[in-house]
C-alpha positions in Angstrom: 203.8 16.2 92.0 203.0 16.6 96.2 205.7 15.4 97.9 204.0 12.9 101.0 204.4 14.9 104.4 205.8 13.1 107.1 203.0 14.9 109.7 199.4 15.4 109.5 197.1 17.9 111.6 194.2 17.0 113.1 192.3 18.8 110.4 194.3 16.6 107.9 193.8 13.3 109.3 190.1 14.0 110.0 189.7 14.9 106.3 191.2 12.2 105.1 189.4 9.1 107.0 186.2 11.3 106.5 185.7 11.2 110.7 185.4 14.3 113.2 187.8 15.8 114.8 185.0 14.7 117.7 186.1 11.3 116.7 189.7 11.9 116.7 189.5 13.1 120.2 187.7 10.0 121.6 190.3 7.7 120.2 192.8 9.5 121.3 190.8 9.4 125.0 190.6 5.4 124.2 194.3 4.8 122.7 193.4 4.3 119.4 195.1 6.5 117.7 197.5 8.9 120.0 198.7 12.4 118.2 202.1 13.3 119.1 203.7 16.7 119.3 205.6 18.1 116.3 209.3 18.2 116.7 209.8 21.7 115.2 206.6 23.7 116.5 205.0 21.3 119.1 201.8 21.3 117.5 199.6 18.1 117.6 199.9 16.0 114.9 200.1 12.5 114.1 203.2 10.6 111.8 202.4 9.0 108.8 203.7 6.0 110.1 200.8 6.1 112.9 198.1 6.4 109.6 199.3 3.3 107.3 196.7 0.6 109.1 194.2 2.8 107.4 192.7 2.2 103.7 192.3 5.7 102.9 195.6 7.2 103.5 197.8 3.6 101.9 196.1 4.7 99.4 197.2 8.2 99.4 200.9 6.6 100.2 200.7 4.4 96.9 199.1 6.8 94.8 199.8 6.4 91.0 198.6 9.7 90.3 201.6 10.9 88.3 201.4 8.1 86.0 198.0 8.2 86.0 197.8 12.1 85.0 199.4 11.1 81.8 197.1 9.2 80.1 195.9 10.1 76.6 193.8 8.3 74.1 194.6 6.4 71.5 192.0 7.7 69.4 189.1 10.0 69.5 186.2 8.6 71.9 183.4 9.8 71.7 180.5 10.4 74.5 176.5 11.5 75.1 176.3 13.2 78.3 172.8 12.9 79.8 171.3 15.2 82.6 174.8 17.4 81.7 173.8 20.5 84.3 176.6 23.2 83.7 179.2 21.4 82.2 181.2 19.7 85.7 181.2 16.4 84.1 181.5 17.4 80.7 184.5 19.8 81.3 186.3 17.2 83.1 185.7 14.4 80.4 186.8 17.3 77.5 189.9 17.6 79.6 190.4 13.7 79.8 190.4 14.1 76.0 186.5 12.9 74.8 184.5 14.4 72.4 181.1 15.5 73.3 178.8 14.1 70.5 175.3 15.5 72.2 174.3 17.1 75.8 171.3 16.9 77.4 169.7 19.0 79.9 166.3 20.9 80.5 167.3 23.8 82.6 167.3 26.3 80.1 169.7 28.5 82.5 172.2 25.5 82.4 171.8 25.0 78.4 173.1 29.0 78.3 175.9 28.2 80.0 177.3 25.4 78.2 176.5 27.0 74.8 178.0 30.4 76.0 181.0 28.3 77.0 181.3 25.6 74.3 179.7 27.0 71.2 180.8 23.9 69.3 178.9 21.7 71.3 175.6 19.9 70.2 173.3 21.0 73.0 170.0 19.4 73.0 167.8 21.8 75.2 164.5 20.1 76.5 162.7 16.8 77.9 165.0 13.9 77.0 162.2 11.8 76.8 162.0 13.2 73.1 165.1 12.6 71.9 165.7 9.7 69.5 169.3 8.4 70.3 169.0 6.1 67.5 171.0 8.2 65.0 174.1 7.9 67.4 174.0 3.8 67.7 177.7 2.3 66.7 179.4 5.7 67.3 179.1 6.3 71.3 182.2 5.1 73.4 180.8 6.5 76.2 176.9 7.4 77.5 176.9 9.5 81.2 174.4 10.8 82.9 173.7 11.7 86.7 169.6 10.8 86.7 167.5 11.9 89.8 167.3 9.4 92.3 163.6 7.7 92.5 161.7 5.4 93.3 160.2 2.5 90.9 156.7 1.4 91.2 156.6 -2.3 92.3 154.3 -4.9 90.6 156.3 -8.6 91.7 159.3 -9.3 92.4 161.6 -8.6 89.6 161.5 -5.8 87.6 162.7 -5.1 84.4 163.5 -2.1 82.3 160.0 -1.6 81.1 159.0 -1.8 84.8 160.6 1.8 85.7 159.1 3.9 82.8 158.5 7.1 83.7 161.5 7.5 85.6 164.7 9.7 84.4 166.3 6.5 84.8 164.0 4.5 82.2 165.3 7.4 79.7 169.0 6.8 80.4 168.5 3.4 80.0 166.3 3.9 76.4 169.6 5.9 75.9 172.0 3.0 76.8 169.5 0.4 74.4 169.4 2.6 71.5 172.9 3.6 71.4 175.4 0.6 72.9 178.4 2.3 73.7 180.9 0.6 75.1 180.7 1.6 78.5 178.0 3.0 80.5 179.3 5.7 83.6 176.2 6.8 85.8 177.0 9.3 89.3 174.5 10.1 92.1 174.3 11.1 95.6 175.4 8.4 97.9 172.2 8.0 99.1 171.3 6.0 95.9 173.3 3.3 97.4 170.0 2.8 100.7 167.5 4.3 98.9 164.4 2.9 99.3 165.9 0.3 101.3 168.3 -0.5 98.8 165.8 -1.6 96.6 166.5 1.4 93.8 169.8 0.5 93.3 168.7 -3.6 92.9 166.2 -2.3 90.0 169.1 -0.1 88.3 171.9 -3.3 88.9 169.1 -5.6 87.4 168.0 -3.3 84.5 171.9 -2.6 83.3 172.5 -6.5 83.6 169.5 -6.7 81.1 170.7 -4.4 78.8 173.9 -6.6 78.1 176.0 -4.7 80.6 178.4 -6.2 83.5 178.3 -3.2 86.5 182.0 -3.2 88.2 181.4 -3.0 92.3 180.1 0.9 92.6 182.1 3.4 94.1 181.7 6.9 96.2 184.1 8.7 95.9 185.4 11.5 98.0 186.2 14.8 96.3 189.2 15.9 98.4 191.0 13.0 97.1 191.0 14.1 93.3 192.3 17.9 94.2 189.2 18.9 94.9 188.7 21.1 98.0 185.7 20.5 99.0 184.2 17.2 101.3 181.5 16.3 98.8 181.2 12.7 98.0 179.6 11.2 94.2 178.4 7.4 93.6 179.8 6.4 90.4 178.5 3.1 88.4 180.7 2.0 85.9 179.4 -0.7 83.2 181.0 -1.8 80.4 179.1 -4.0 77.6 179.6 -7.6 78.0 181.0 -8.6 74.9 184.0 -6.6 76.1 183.8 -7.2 79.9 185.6 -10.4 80.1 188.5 -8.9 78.0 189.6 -6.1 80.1 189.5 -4.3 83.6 188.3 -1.2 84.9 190.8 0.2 87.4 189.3 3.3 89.8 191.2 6.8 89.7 194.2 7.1 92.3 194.2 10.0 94.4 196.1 12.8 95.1 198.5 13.0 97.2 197.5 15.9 99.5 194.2 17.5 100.6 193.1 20.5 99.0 191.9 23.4 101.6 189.4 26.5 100.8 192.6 28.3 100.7 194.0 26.6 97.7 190.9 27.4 95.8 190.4 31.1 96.9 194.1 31.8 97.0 197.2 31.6 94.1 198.7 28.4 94.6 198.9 24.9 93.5 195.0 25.2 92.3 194.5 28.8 90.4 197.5 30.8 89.3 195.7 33.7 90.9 194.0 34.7 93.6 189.9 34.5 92.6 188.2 36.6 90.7 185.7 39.4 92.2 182.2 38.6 91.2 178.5 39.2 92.6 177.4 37.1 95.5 174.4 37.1 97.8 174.1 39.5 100.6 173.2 38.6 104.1 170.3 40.6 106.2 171.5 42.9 108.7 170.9 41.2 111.8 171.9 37.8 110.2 175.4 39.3 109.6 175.6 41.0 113.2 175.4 37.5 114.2 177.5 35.8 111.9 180.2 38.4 112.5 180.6 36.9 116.0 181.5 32.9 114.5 185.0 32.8 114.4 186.6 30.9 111.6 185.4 27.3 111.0 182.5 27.4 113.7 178.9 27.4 113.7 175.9 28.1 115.9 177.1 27.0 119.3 180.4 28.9 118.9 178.1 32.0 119.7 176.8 33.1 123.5 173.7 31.2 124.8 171.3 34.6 124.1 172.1 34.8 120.3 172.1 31.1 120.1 168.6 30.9 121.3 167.8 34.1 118.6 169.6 32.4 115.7 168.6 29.0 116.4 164.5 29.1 117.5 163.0 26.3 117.8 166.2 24.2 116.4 167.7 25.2 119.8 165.8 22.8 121.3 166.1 20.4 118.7 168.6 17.1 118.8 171.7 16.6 116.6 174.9 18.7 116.1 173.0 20.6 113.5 176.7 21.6 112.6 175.4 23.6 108.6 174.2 26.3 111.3 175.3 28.9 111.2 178.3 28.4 109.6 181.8 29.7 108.9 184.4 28.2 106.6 188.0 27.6 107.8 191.0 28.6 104.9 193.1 25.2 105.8 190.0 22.8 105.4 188.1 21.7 102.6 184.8 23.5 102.2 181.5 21.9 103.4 179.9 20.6 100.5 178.0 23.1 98.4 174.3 23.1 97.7 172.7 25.3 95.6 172.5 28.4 97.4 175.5 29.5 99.7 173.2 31.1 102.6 170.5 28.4 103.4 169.8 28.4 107.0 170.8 24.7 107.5 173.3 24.7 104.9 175.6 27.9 105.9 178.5 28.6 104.1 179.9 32.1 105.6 183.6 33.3 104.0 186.4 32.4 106.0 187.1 36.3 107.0 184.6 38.4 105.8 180.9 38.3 106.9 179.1 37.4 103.8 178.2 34.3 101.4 180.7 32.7 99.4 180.6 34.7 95.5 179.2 33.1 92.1 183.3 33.0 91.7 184.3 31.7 95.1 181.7 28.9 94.5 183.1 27.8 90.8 186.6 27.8 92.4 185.4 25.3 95.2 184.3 23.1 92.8 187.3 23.5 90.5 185.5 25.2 87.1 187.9 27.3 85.5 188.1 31.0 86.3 186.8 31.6 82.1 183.7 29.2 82.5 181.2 31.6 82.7 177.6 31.1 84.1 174.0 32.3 82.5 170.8 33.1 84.2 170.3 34.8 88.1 172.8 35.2 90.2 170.0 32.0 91.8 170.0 30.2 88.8 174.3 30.7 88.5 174.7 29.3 92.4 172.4 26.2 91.4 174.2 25.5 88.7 177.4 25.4 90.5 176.0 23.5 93.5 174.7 21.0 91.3 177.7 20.1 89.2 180.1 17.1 89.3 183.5 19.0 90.5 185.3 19.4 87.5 188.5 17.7 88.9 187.0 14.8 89.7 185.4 14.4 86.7 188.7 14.8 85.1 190.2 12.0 87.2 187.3 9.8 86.7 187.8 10.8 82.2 191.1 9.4 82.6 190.5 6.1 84.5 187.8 5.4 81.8 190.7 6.7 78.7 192.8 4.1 80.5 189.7 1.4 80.1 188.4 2.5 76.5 192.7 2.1 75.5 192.6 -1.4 76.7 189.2 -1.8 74.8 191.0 -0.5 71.7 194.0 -3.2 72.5 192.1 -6.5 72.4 189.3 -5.4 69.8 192.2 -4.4 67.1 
Protein backbone atom coordinates (compact mmCIF):
# COMPACT_ATOMS: atom_id res chain seq x y z
CA UNK A 1 0.00 0.00 0.00
CA UNK A 2 1.32 3.92 -1.08
CA UNK A 3 2.23 5.53 1.80
CA UNK A 4 0.39 9.49 1.55
CA UNK A 5 3.30 11.95 0.70
CA UNK A 6 3.47 14.88 2.70
CA UNK A 7 4.31 17.14 -0.67
CA UNK A 8 2.87 17.38 -4.02
CA UNK A 9 4.29 18.87 -7.38
CA UNK A 10 2.58 20.94 -9.41
CA UNK A 11 2.18 18.21 -11.89
CA UNK A 12 0.68 16.20 -8.93
CA UNK A 13 -1.72 18.56 -7.67
CA UNK A 14 -2.88 19.49 -11.24
CA UNK A 15 -3.57 15.77 -11.90
CA UNK A 16 -5.35 15.24 -9.15
CA UNK A 17 -8.10 18.27 -9.10
CA UNK A 18 -8.19 17.54 -12.91
CA UNK A 19 -7.16 21.59 -13.52
CA UNK A 20 -4.01 23.08 -15.45
CA UNK A 21 -1.07 23.85 -14.33
CA UNK A 22 -2.42 27.33 -16.27
CA UNK A 23 -4.91 27.23 -13.47
CA UNK A 24 -2.54 26.56 -10.77
CA UNK A 25 -0.59 29.55 -11.66
CA UNK A 26 -3.52 32.02 -11.61
CA UNK A 27 -4.49 30.97 -8.17
CA UNK A 28 -1.39 31.12 -6.99
CA UNK A 29 -1.31 34.91 -8.87
CA UNK A 30 -4.84 35.41 -6.83
CA UNK A 31 -3.92 33.66 -3.30
CA UNK A 32 -5.85 30.83 -3.67
CA UNK A 33 -3.79 28.36 -3.35
CA UNK A 34 0.04 29.47 -2.69
CA UNK A 35 2.90 26.53 -3.46
CA UNK A 36 5.61 26.69 -1.05
CA UNK A 37 9.27 25.63 -1.52
CA UNK A 38 10.30 22.08 -0.51
CA UNK A 39 12.49 21.93 2.58
CA UNK A 40 15.00 19.44 1.24
CA UNK A 41 15.34 20.45 -2.62
CA UNK A 42 13.46 23.93 -2.83
CA UNK A 43 11.31 22.79 -5.47
CA UNK A 44 7.75 24.19 -5.68
CA UNK A 45 5.29 22.17 -4.20
CA UNK A 46 2.31 22.43 -2.10
CA UNK A 47 1.70 20.45 1.64
CA UNK A 48 -1.02 18.16 1.92
CA UNK A 49 -2.33 20.12 4.53
CA UNK A 50 -2.77 23.12 1.95
CA UNK A 51 -5.00 20.28 -0.41
CA UNK A 52 -7.52 18.89 2.34
CA UNK A 53 -10.43 21.71 1.49
CA UNK A 54 -10.59 19.81 -1.71
CA UNK A 55 -13.01 16.70 -2.46
CA UNK A 56 -10.68 14.94 -4.68
CA UNK A 57 -7.57 14.66 -2.66
CA UNK A 58 -9.87 13.91 1.16
CA UNK A 59 -10.69 11.43 -0.72
CA UNK A 60 -7.33 10.29 -1.65
CA UNK A 61 -6.47 10.94 2.33
CA UNK A 62 -9.31 8.57 3.42
CA UNK A 63 -8.98 6.07 0.94
CA UNK A 64 -10.18 2.54 1.85
CA UNK A 65 -8.33 1.05 -0.89
CA UNK A 66 -6.55 -1.69 1.06
CA UNK A 67 -9.65 -2.97 2.54
CA UNK A 68 -11.27 -2.50 -0.46
CA UNK A 69 -8.65 -4.60 -2.62
CA UNK A 70 -9.66 -7.53 -0.58
CA UNK A 71 -12.85 -8.26 -1.49
CA UNK A 72 -13.92 -11.66 -2.80
CA UNK A 73 -17.16 -13.22 -3.51
CA UNK A 74 -19.23 -15.22 -1.75
CA UNK A 75 -20.10 -17.19 -4.52
CA UNK A 76 -19.75 -17.45 -8.22
CA UNK A 77 -21.61 -14.29 -10.02
CA UNK A 78 -22.12 -14.47 -13.08
CA UNK A 79 -22.22 -11.58 -15.94
CA UNK A 80 -23.16 -10.85 -19.93
CA UNK A 81 -20.89 -8.25 -21.12
CA UNK A 82 -22.41 -6.32 -24.05
CA UNK A 83 -20.49 -4.07 -26.60
CA UNK A 84 -17.22 -6.09 -24.80
CA UNK A 85 -14.40 -4.47 -27.41
CA UNK A 86 -11.07 -6.24 -26.40
CA UNK A 87 -11.61 -7.45 -23.15
CA UNK A 88 -10.83 -3.94 -20.71
CA UNK A 89 -13.97 -4.42 -18.86
CA UNK A 90 -14.09 -7.98 -19.04
CA UNK A 91 -10.47 -8.53 -17.83
CA UNK A 92 -11.02 -6.36 -15.00
CA UNK A 93 -14.44 -7.95 -13.89
CA UNK A 94 -12.52 -11.69 -14.39
CA UNK A 95 -10.05 -10.23 -12.00
CA UNK A 96 -12.79 -8.92 -9.55
CA UNK A 97 -13.73 -12.63 -9.50
CA UNK A 98 -17.07 -12.94 -12.23
CA UNK A 99 -17.66 -15.39 -14.55
CA UNK A 100 -18.28 -14.35 -18.04
CA UNK A 101 -21.41 -16.25 -19.15
CA UNK A 102 -21.53 -14.57 -22.96
CA UNK A 103 -19.66 -11.57 -24.78
CA UNK A 104 -20.83 -9.58 -27.33
CA UNK A 105 -19.16 -7.63 -29.90
CA UNK A 106 -19.18 -7.10 -33.73
CA UNK A 107 -15.68 -6.17 -34.52
CA UNK A 108 -14.51 -9.29 -35.72
CA UNK A 109 -10.75 -7.99 -35.02
CA UNK A 110 -11.91 -7.49 -31.31
CA UNK A 111 -13.79 -11.03 -31.15
CA UNK A 112 -9.97 -12.57 -32.18
CA UNK A 113 -8.59 -11.08 -29.44
CA UNK A 114 -10.72 -12.11 -26.74
CA UNK A 115 -10.95 -15.73 -28.11
CA UNK A 116 -7.09 -15.85 -28.68
CA UNK A 117 -6.91 -14.67 -25.05
CA UNK A 118 -9.77 -16.46 -23.27
CA UNK A 119 -10.48 -19.54 -25.25
CA UNK A 120 -13.02 -20.54 -22.54
CA UNK A 121 -15.08 -17.84 -23.09
CA UNK A 122 -18.57 -17.81 -24.90
CA UNK A 123 -17.96 -15.15 -27.61
CA UNK A 124 -20.88 -14.26 -29.53
CA UNK A 125 -19.40 -12.56 -32.72
CA UNK A 126 -22.09 -10.43 -34.71
CA UNK A 127 -25.12 -7.87 -34.53
CA UNK A 128 -26.55 -8.12 -31.06
CA UNK A 129 -29.71 -7.38 -32.28
CA UNK A 130 -29.86 -11.20 -33.08
CA UNK A 131 -29.14 -12.58 -30.04
CA UNK A 132 -31.96 -14.06 -27.87
CA UNK A 133 -30.93 -13.48 -24.23
CA UNK A 134 -33.81 -15.38 -23.12
CA UNK A 135 -31.93 -18.60 -22.44
CA UNK A 136 -29.80 -16.73 -19.73
CA UNK A 137 -33.02 -15.22 -17.74
CA UNK A 138 -32.62 -16.15 -13.72
CA UNK A 139 -28.84 -16.83 -14.10
CA UNK A 140 -27.22 -13.26 -14.86
CA UNK A 141 -25.95 -11.34 -11.64
CA UNK A 142 -24.58 -8.89 -13.70
CA UNK A 143 -25.51 -7.41 -17.56
CA UNK A 144 -22.61 -4.55 -18.76
CA UNK A 145 -22.23 -2.93 -21.67
CA UNK A 146 -20.69 0.49 -22.89
CA UNK A 147 -23.47 1.30 -25.92
CA UNK A 148 -22.66 4.19 -28.47
CA UNK A 149 -23.96 7.31 -27.40
CA UNK A 150 -27.13 8.51 -29.59
CA UNK A 151 -29.64 10.25 -30.03
CA UNK A 152 -33.53 9.07 -29.66
CA UNK A 153 -36.13 10.10 -32.06
CA UNK A 154 -38.69 12.26 -30.26
CA UNK A 155 -42.54 11.79 -30.76
CA UNK A 156 -44.05 13.66 -27.18
CA UNK A 157 -42.90 14.10 -24.29
CA UNK A 158 -42.11 10.91 -22.58
CA UNK A 159 -40.51 8.22 -24.04
CA UNK A 160 -40.43 4.76 -23.34
CA UNK A 161 -38.35 1.82 -24.09
CA UNK A 162 -40.15 1.00 -27.30
CA UNK A 163 -39.53 4.70 -28.21
CA UNK A 164 -35.60 4.33 -28.76
CA UNK A 165 -35.62 1.16 -30.96
CA UNK A 166 -33.10 1.12 -33.21
CA UNK A 167 -30.60 2.35 -30.98
CA UNK A 168 -27.66 0.18 -29.39
CA UNK A 169 -29.21 1.23 -26.39
CA UNK A 170 -32.85 -0.33 -27.10
CA UNK A 171 -30.67 -3.69 -27.51
CA UNK A 172 -29.04 -3.38 -24.02
CA UNK A 173 -32.06 -2.65 -22.67
CA UNK A 174 -34.03 -5.95 -24.62
CA UNK A 175 -30.94 -7.41 -22.90
CA UNK A 176 -31.70 -6.06 -19.31
CA UNK A 177 -35.83 -7.24 -19.97
CA UNK A 178 -35.06 -10.55 -21.15
CA UNK A 179 -32.51 -11.46 -18.64
CA UNK A 180 -33.18 -9.50 -15.04
CA UNK A 181 -29.95 -9.66 -13.41
CA UNK A 182 -29.62 -8.13 -10.41
CA UNK A 183 -27.80 -5.27 -11.31
CA UNK A 184 -27.47 -3.44 -14.43
CA UNK A 185 -23.60 -1.44 -14.82
CA UNK A 186 -23.59 0.75 -18.14
CA UNK A 187 -20.06 3.16 -18.96
CA UNK A 188 -19.81 5.88 -21.57
CA UNK A 189 -17.95 8.93 -22.47
CA UNK A 190 -18.83 11.76 -20.25
CA UNK A 191 -20.40 13.48 -22.79
CA UNK A 192 -23.41 11.11 -22.34
CA UNK A 193 -24.06 13.12 -19.31
CA UNK A 194 -25.06 16.85 -21.96
CA UNK A 195 -25.76 15.05 -24.77
CA UNK A 196 -28.34 16.25 -26.66
CA UNK A 197 -29.00 18.75 -24.12
CA UNK A 198 -29.18 16.30 -21.53
CA UNK A 199 -32.10 14.87 -23.03
CA UNK A 200 -30.26 11.23 -23.90
CA UNK A 201 -29.47 10.54 -20.64
CA UNK A 202 -33.40 11.58 -19.30
CA UNK A 203 -34.58 8.78 -22.01
CA UNK A 204 -31.87 6.08 -20.67
CA UNK A 205 -32.79 7.20 -16.60
CA UNK A 206 -36.62 6.91 -17.72
CA UNK A 207 -36.24 3.61 -19.71
CA UNK A 208 -34.04 1.77 -16.72
CA UNK A 209 -36.79 3.12 -14.18
CA UNK A 210 -39.35 1.24 -16.53
CA UNK A 211 -37.59 -1.80 -16.58
CA UNK A 212 -37.90 -2.23 -12.74
CA UNK A 213 -34.58 -0.68 -12.06
CA UNK A 214 -33.51 2.12 -9.32
CA UNK A 215 -30.26 4.08 -11.09
CA UNK A 216 -27.78 5.16 -8.10
CA UNK A 217 -26.60 9.04 -8.88
CA UNK A 218 -24.03 8.40 -12.01
CA UNK A 219 -20.61 8.78 -11.73
CA UNK A 220 -17.32 9.73 -14.02
CA UNK A 221 -14.73 8.57 -12.89
CA UNK A 222 -11.20 9.56 -13.39
CA UNK A 223 -8.69 6.86 -14.37
CA UNK A 224 -5.60 8.12 -12.51
CA UNK A 225 -7.39 7.44 -9.36
CA UNK A 226 -7.75 3.59 -9.80
CA UNK A 227 -3.84 3.10 -10.72
CA UNK A 228 -4.35 3.94 -13.96
CA UNK A 229 -1.84 6.22 -15.63
CA UNK A 230 -3.55 7.81 -17.92
CA UNK A 231 -6.18 11.14 -17.53
CA UNK A 232 -9.08 9.41 -19.21
CA UNK A 233 -12.38 9.83 -17.54
CA UNK A 234 -15.59 6.89 -17.93
CA UNK A 235 -19.41 7.64 -16.94
CA UNK A 236 -20.60 4.71 -15.14
CA UNK A 237 -24.52 4.00 -14.31
CA UNK A 238 -25.10 1.61 -11.81
CA UNK A 239 -28.75 0.05 -11.41
CA UNK A 240 -29.75 -2.47 -9.33
CA UNK A 241 -33.38 -4.16 -9.64
CA UNK A 242 -35.83 -2.85 -7.32
CA UNK A 243 -36.90 -5.63 -5.53
CA UNK A 244 -33.42 -5.53 -4.10
CA UNK A 245 -32.77 -1.77 -4.06
CA UNK A 246 -34.34 -0.81 -0.84
CA UNK A 247 -32.36 -3.66 0.84
CA UNK A 248 -28.89 -2.64 0.26
CA UNK A 249 -26.32 0.11 -0.95
CA UNK A 250 -24.08 0.54 -3.69
CA UNK A 251 -20.86 2.14 -2.43
CA UNK A 252 -18.37 3.72 -5.44
CA UNK A 253 -14.65 2.32 -5.60
CA UNK A 254 -12.00 4.27 -3.34
CA UNK A 255 -9.02 5.43 -4.95
CA UNK A 256 -5.61 5.01 -4.82
CA UNK A 257 -3.56 6.57 -2.96
CA UNK A 258 -1.00 7.98 -5.47
CA UNK A 259 -1.06 9.00 -9.20
CA UNK A 260 0.26 6.81 -11.60
CA UNK A 261 2.79 8.56 -14.30
CA UNK A 262 3.73 7.18 -17.98
CA UNK A 263 6.70 6.12 -16.24
CA UNK A 264 5.13 3.57 -14.06
CA UNK A 265 3.54 2.00 -16.98
CA UNK A 266 6.59 1.97 -19.38
CA UNK A 267 9.07 1.39 -16.62
CA UNK A 268 9.55 -1.76 -13.84
CA UNK A 269 7.99 -0.54 -10.84
CA UNK A 270 4.88 -0.57 -8.78
CA UNK A 271 2.83 -1.19 -12.20
CA UNK A 272 4.73 -4.03 -14.39
CA UNK A 273 7.50 -6.09 -12.85
CA UNK A 274 9.46 -5.14 -16.02
CA UNK A 275 10.23 -2.67 -18.18
CA UNK A 276 7.62 -2.97 -21.42
CA UNK A 277 7.83 -5.17 -23.96
CA UNK A 278 9.26 -4.25 -27.57
CA UNK A 279 6.54 -4.44 -30.06
CA UNK A 280 5.53 -2.86 -33.56
CA UNK A 281 4.31 0.73 -33.56
CA UNK A 282 3.50 3.30 -36.23
CA UNK A 283 6.16 5.20 -37.87
CA UNK A 284 6.12 8.94 -38.28
CA UNK A 285 6.90 10.71 -41.90
CA UNK A 286 10.19 12.24 -42.21
CA UNK A 287 9.55 15.73 -41.93
CA UNK A 288 6.86 15.12 -39.19
CA UNK A 289 9.52 13.61 -37.03
CA UNK A 290 12.18 16.48 -37.85
CA UNK A 291 9.64 18.53 -36.27
CA UNK A 292 8.63 16.54 -33.46
CA UNK A 293 12.29 15.97 -32.61
CA UNK A 294 12.48 19.70 -31.59
CA UNK A 295 9.23 19.33 -28.65
CA UNK A 296 10.92 18.82 -25.63
CA UNK A 297 9.32 16.49 -23.22
CA UNK A 298 5.55 17.14 -22.26
CA UNK A 299 5.15 20.07 -24.87
CA UNK A 300 3.25 20.58 -27.97
CA UNK A 301 3.00 22.87 -30.98
CA UNK A 302 3.79 26.24 -29.49
CA UNK A 303 6.93 24.77 -27.71
CA UNK A 304 8.40 24.99 -31.32
CA UNK A 305 9.89 28.39 -33.10
CA UNK A 306 7.25 30.62 -34.84
CA UNK A 307 8.49 29.30 -38.65
CA UNK A 308 7.79 25.51 -37.89
CA UNK A 309 4.79 26.48 -35.88
CA UNK A 310 3.27 28.09 -38.89
CA UNK A 311 4.53 24.72 -41.06
CA UNK A 312 3.09 22.21 -38.51
CA UNK A 313 0.12 24.02 -37.61
CA UNK A 314 -1.51 25.61 -41.25
CA UNK A 315 -4.37 26.99 -41.03
CA UNK A 316 -4.92 25.86 -37.12
CA UNK A 317 -2.29 28.57 -36.55
CA UNK A 318 -4.57 30.94 -36.96
CA UNK A 319 -7.19 29.13 -35.29
CA UNK A 320 -8.49 29.88 -31.45
CA UNK A 321 -8.10 27.54 -28.45
CA UNK A 322 -4.93 25.99 -26.86
CA UNK A 323 -5.23 23.20 -29.39
CA UNK A 324 -2.82 21.53 -26.73
CA UNK A 325 -3.21 17.39 -28.63
CA UNK A 326 -0.81 19.27 -31.25
CA UNK A 327 1.80 18.22 -31.69
CA UNK A 328 2.41 16.48 -28.80
CA UNK A 329 5.02 14.90 -26.49
CA UNK A 330 4.34 12.86 -23.40
CA UNK A 331 6.10 13.64 -20.03
CA UNK A 332 7.53 10.25 -17.96
CA UNK A 333 6.20 11.83 -14.38
CA UNK A 334 2.58 12.61 -15.69
CA UNK A 335 -0.22 10.53 -16.66
CA UNK A 336 -0.54 10.06 -20.35
CA UNK A 337 -3.13 12.16 -22.42
CA UNK A 338 -5.98 10.01 -22.95
CA UNK A 339 -5.66 7.50 -25.80
CA UNK A 340 -7.74 7.41 -28.92
CA UNK A 341 -7.49 4.91 -31.34
CA UNK A 342 -4.57 5.75 -33.17
CA UNK A 343 -1.43 7.16 -31.36
CA UNK A 344 -0.37 9.72 -34.20
CA UNK A 345 -3.64 11.72 -35.17
CA UNK A 346 -2.78 15.16 -35.91
CA UNK A 347 -5.10 16.65 -33.13
CA UNK A 348 -4.62 13.85 -30.85
CA UNK A 349 -0.61 13.46 -30.69
CA UNK A 350 0.86 11.20 -28.53
CA UNK A 351 4.85 11.34 -29.19
CA UNK A 352 7.16 8.95 -26.64
CA UNK A 353 8.59 10.79 -23.94
CA UNK A 354 12.36 10.39 -25.43
CA UNK A 355 12.35 9.02 -28.55
CA UNK A 356 10.71 10.61 -31.72
CA UNK A 357 8.04 8.25 -32.62
CA UNK A 358 4.38 6.98 -31.61
CA UNK A 359 3.77 5.20 -28.59
CA UNK A 360 3.97 1.00 -29.59
CA UNK A 361 0.89 -1.55 -29.77
CA UNK A 362 2.82 -2.47 -26.21
CA UNK A 363 3.43 0.99 -24.83
CA UNK A 364 -0.37 1.56 -25.55
CA UNK A 365 -1.73 -1.79 -23.63
CA UNK A 366 0.56 -0.78 -20.76
CA UNK A 367 -1.15 2.83 -20.56
CA UNK A 368 -4.23 1.37 -20.20
CA UNK A 369 -3.10 -1.39 -17.75
CA UNK A 370 -3.76 -4.78 -20.08
CA UNK A 371 -1.39 -7.32 -19.07
CA UNK A 372 1.89 -7.68 -20.84
CA UNK A 373 0.37 -11.60 -22.07
CA UNK A 374 -3.01 -10.15 -23.53
CA UNK A 375 -2.32 -10.33 -26.87
CA UNK A 376 -4.08 -8.38 -29.72
CA UNK A 377 -5.52 -9.68 -33.33
CA UNK A 378 -5.95 -7.88 -36.58
CA UNK A 379 -3.59 -4.61 -38.04
CA UNK A 380 -1.36 -3.15 -36.23
CA UNK A 381 -4.76 -0.28 -37.00
CA UNK A 382 -7.16 -2.53 -35.94
CA UNK A 383 -4.64 -3.57 -32.52
CA UNK A 384 -4.37 0.44 -31.62
CA UNK A 385 -8.27 0.70 -31.90
CA UNK A 386 -8.79 -1.80 -29.88
CA UNK A 387 -6.69 -0.58 -27.20
CA UNK A 388 -7.92 3.00 -27.49
CA UNK A 389 -11.26 1.91 -27.18
CA UNK A 390 -11.16 -0.22 -24.07
CA UNK A 391 -12.28 0.38 -20.41
CA UNK A 392 -8.63 0.50 -18.66
CA UNK A 393 -8.38 -2.63 -17.19
CA UNK A 394 -7.58 -1.27 -13.60
CA UNK A 395 -10.44 0.53 -13.39
CA UNK A 396 -12.55 -1.98 -14.48
CA UNK A 397 -11.08 -4.07 -11.71
CA UNK A 398 -11.81 -1.41 -9.07
CA UNK A 399 -15.24 -0.81 -10.40
CA UNK A 400 -15.65 -5.42 -10.29
CA UNK A 401 -14.95 -5.14 -6.78
CA UNK A 402 -17.27 -2.31 -5.64
CA UNK A 403 -20.05 -4.22 -7.45
CA UNK A 404 -18.59 -7.97 -5.53
CA UNK A 405 -18.99 -5.78 -2.47
CA UNK A 406 -22.86 -4.93 -3.57
CA UNK A 407 -23.83 -8.51 -5.14
CA UNK A 408 -22.24 -9.87 -1.24
CA UNK A 409 -24.65 -7.71 0.48
CA UNK A 410 -27.43 -8.87 -2.15
CA UNK A 411 -26.49 -12.45 -1.17
CA UNK A 412 -26.82 -11.35 2.76
CA UNK A 413 -30.43 -10.21 2.87
CA UNK A 414 -31.87 -12.58 0.04
CA UNK A 415 -30.45 -15.84 2.16
Amino acid sequence: MAVIPDYYSIAQVADILGVSKETLRKWDEKGTLRPQRHPNNNYRVYHRDQLKQFEQVQMLFESRWADESTAKPKKTFKLIELFAGAGGLAIGMEQAGFKSLLLNEIDKHACASLRKNRPQWNVAEGDIAKIDFKPYRGQVDILTGGFPCQAFSYAGNKLGFEDTRGTLFFEFARAVKETKPKVIVAENVRGLLEHDEGKTLRVITQVIDDLGYQLVEPRVLRAVFYRVPQKRERLFLVAIRKDLAKRVTFRWPSPYTRIMTLRDALKKGDLYATDVPKSIGQKYPKRKAEILSLVPEGGYWRDLPDKLQREYMKKSYFLGGGKTGMARRLAWDEPSLTLTCAPAQKQTERCHPKETRPLTVREYARIQTFPDDWQFEGPITAQYKQIGNAVPVNLAAAMGRALVRLLNDIQKVTV
